[in-house]
N, C-alpha and C positions, 0 to 999 in steps of 0.2 A: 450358502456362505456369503457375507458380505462380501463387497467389494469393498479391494482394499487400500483405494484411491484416497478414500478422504481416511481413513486412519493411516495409512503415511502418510499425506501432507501434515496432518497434526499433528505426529511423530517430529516431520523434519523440522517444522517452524517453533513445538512448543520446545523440545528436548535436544534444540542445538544446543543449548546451555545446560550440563551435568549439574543443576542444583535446583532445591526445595525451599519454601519461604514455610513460616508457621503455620498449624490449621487456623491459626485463628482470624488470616487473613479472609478468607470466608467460600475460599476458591477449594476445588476437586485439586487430586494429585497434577491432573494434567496442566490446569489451569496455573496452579504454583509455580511447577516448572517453568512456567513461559513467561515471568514474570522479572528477566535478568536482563540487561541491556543491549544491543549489540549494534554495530555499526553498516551504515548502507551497505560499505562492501566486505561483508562477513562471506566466508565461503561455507556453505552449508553443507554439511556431508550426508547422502543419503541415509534412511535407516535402515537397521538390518531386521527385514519382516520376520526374521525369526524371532524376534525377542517383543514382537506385538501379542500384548495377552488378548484373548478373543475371549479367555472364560468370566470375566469380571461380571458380576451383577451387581447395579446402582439402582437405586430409586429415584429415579428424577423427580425434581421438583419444578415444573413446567410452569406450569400456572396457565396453559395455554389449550382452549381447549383441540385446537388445532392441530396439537403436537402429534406426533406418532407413537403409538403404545411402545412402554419399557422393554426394548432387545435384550436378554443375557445378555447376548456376546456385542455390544455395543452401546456406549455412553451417547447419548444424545446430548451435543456442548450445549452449555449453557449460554445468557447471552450475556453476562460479563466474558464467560471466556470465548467467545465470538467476536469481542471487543478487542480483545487481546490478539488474534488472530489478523482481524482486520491492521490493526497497527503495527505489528512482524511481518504484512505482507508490503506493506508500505517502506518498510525499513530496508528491506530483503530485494526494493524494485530499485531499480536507477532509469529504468525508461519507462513510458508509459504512452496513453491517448490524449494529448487534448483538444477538445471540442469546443469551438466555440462556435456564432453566428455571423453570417456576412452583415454588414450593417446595409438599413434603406437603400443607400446611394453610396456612390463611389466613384472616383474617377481612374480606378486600377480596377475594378471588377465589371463584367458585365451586369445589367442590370437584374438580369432574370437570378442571378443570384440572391437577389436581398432575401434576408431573412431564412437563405438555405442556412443547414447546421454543417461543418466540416470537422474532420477528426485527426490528425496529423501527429505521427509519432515523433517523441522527443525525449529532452534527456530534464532527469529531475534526481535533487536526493534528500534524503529526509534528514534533517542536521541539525533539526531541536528535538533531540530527545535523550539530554541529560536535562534533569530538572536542576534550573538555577545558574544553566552556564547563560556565557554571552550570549549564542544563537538563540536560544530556547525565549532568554526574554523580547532578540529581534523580529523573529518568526513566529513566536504561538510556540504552542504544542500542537503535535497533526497535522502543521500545516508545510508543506514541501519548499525546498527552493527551488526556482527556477533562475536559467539563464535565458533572458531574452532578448530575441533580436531581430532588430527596429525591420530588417526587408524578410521578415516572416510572417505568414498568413495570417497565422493564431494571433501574433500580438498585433498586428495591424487591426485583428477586427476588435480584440481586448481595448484598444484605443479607442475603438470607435463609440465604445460601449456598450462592446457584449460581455457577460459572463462566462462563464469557462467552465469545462470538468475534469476530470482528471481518470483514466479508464486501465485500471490495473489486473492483472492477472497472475494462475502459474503455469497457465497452458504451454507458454513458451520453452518451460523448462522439459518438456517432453524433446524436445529437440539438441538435446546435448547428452543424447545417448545414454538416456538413463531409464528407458522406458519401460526398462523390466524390474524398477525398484516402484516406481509410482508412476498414475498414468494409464495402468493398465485394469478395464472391468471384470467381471466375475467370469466374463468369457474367453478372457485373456485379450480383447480386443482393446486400443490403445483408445480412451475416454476423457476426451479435453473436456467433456459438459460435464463432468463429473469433479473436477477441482473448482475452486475458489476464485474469483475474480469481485471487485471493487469498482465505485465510482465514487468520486469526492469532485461533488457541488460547490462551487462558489464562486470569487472574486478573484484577481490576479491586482496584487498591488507591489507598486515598483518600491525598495529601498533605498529611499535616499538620503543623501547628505550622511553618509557612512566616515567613522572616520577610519582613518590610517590601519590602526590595527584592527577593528570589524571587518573591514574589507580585507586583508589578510586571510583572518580566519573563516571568512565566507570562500573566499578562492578555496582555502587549503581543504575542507571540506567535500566540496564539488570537485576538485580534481583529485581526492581519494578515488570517486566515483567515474570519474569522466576525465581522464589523462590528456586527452587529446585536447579540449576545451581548454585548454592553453592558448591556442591559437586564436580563438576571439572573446577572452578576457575583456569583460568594459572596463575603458579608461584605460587601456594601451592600448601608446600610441601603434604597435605592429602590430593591432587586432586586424582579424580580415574581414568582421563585420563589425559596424555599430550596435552597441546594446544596451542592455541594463541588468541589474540582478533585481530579481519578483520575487512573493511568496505568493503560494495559493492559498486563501484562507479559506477553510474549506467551512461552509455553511452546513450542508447535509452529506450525508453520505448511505450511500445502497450497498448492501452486500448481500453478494450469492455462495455460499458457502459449496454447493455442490446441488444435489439432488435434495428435495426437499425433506425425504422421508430418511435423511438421515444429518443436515445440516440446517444451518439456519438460514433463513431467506428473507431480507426485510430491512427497513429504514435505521440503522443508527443512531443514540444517540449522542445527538452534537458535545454535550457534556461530561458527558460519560467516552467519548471519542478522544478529548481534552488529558483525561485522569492516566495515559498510559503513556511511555516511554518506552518507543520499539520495544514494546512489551513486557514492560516494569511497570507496574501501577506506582503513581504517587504518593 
């Protein structure tokens, strides 16, 4: 019997949303499903594994000679709906890893530093992903906001001129006592290698010269996600840190879908990364 780690997480991410789009969008049943909006802080409700069909038989269409031969009792995703997956886990995070490099020289770092890489957890949320609103044309599509601030490692070395990544996961979700809905292997033992995790490659650029009502709706956004981020708002004057509001434009992106012989494993593409809206294709 599979493990039934990665069919509920596709369960939880694609079918948080009760609804289907046309066949002729080009996508599988599951694929469809996943294809509805939702916002950073949506509360997902586990699935009930009794309602995961395991008898379905598809013919995949892989094109890959790589792939793992046609399971009955499992759909091998495709990688449009890999895309889609990646983009609902983005949607679904409000914290993540970013990494960046110490630069050459420094007059706050030691030197044996330069060039180390560092990975520091922080708070992000994903806030273009209606196509056509305000954010969506300040941001990209795909690409996160951030709150940054100026005496933080990450952005001191993003200044210096390093690049950045962005390190997501659902491993963490095993920790909010749900570990007997997803999470758990064929063994019944609890299997973090076995969910989906993310990295989105690029750039950290600051938003500036925002006016009035952008920055409004950039605040009200980030504190759906982050309430407490109240308190060091850039450009109040009661902030307790100096900062900025950033986007990650994210250049490439890596995803690990699970185990290979039943998920996808491999480079994104950037354009096709663009076409989705927490998991609404455009």
């Amino acid at each position: 019997m599979w493990s039934l780690n990665i069919l509920a997480f596709m369960k939880l991410l694609l079918f948080s949303l009760a609804a289907t789009l046309p066949p002729s969008t080009g996508f599988d049943a599951i694929g469809r499903a996943s294809q509805f909006p939702i916002t950073p802080n949506e509360k997902a409700e586990p699935p009930n594994l009794q309602e995961i069909t395991t008898g379905r038989s598809h013919t995949a269409s892989l094109g890959n000679e790589d792939d793992p031969i046609n399971k009955p009792e499992y759909t091998f995703p495709s990688w449009d709906t890999t895309h889609l997956l990646a983009r609902r886990l983005l949607a679904l995070s409000t914290t993540g890893v970013l990494s960046t490099v110490y630069p050459p020289s420094s007059s706050v770092h030691r030197s044996s530093l330069s060039g180390v890489p560092i990975g520091l957890p922080d708070y992000i949320a994903d806030c273009a992903n209606e196509p056509s609103s305000e954010l969506e044309a300040l941001l990209g599509p795909g690409n996160p906001l951030i709150l940054a601030l100026n005496v933080g490692t990450t952005f001191r070395n993003t200044r210096a001129g390093s690049n950045i990544s962005l390190s997501l996961d659902w491993w963490h979700r095993q920790a909010d006592g749900r570990t007997g809905v997803f999470g758990v292997g064929r063994d019944g033992v609890v299997g973090g290698a076995e969910l989906p995790r993310l990295s989105l490659l690029g750039s950290l650029v600051p938003l500036e010269h925002l006016s009035d009502a952008t920055r409004v709706a950039v605040e009200r956004c980030f504190l759906d996600a982050h309430p407490d981020a109240k308190f060091w708002l850039p450009d109040h004057d009661n902030a307790v840190h100096s900062g900025y509001w950033a986007k990650l434009v994210v250049e490439e992106a890596f995803w690990v879908g699970g185990f290979g012989d039943r998920a996808r494993i491999g480079w994104l593409d950037p354009e096709t990364w663009k076409l989705y809206y927490a998991g609404k294709r455009a």
